[in-house]
C-alpha positions in Angstrom: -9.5 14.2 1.3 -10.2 10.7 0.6 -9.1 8.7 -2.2 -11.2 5.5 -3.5 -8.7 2.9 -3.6 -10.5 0.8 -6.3 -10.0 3.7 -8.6 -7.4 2.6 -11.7 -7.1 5.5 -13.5 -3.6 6.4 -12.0 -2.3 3.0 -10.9 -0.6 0.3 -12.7 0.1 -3.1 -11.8 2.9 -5.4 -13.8 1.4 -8.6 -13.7 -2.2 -9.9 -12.8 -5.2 -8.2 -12.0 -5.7 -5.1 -10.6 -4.8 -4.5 -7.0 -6.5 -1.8 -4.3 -4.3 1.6 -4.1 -1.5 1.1 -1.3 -2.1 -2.7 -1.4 0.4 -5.8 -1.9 0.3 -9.3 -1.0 1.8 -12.5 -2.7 1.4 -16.4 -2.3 5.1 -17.2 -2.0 6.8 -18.0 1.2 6.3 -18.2 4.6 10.1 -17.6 5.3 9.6 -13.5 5.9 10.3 -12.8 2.6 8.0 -10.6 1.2 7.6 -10.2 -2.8 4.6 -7.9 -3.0 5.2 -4.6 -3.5 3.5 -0.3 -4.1 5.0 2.7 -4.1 2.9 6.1 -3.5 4.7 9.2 -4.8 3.2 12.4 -4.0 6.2 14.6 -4.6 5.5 17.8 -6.1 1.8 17.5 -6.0 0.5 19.6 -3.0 -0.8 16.3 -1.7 0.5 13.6 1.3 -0.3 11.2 2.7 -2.2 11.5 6.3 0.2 10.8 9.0 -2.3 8.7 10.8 -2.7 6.6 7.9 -1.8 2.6 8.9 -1.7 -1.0 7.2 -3.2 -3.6 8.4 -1.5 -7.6 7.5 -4.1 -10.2 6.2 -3.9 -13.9 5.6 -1.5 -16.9 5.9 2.0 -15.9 7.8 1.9 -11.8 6.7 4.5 -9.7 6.9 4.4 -6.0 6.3 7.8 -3.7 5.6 5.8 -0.2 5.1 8.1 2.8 5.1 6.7 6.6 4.6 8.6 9.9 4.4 9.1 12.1 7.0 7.3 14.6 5.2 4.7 11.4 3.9 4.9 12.7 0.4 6.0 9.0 -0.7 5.7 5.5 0.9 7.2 1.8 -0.1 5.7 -1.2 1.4 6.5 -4.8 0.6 4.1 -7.7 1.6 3.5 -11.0 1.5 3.7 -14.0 2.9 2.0 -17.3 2.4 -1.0 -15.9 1.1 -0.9 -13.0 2.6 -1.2 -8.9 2.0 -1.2 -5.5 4.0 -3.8 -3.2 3.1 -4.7 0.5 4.4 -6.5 0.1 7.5 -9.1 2.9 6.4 -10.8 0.1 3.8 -11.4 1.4 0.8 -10.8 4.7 0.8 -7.2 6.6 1.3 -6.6 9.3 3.0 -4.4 12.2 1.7 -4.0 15.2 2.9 -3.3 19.1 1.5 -0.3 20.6 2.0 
């Protein structure tokens, strides 16, 4: 199944603009200190995420910290850098999968 990850109506972002599904980034450091952050949690939905499923860094000194469940119903990434983002390497659609 393939998610569109421009779609808002179940994502939420604290401060800013809208950001793609599975997407951070920030403009703060280029010391490896990433401030950007997502979550995905699947648990409970008959849903998870495909295990093929990859980010791809973008931009100014990136750095990606992506880590998914072993049974991929949740992931946690942080990202950043100076200018810089990790984004789903499938564009912008997501892949999930049924259970």
């Amino acid at each position: 199944m393939l998610t569109k990850s421009t779609d808002w109506q179940f994502a939420s972002t604290n401060e800013g603009h809208h950001v793609p599904f599975a997407t951070a980034g920030d403009c703060y450091s280029a010391a490896r200190c990433p401030q950007g952050r997502f979550s995905i949690n699947l648990s409970g939905t008959g849903f998870h995420v495909a295990e093929d499923t990859k980010w791809v860094s973008q931009g100014n000194y990136p750095i990606a910290d992506i880590h998914k469940s072993q049974d991929g119903s949740r992931v946690t990434g942080k990202c950043g850098g100076y200018c810089g983002k990790c984004t789903p390497s499938s564009g912008s659609v997501f892949h999930i999968k049924v259970i």
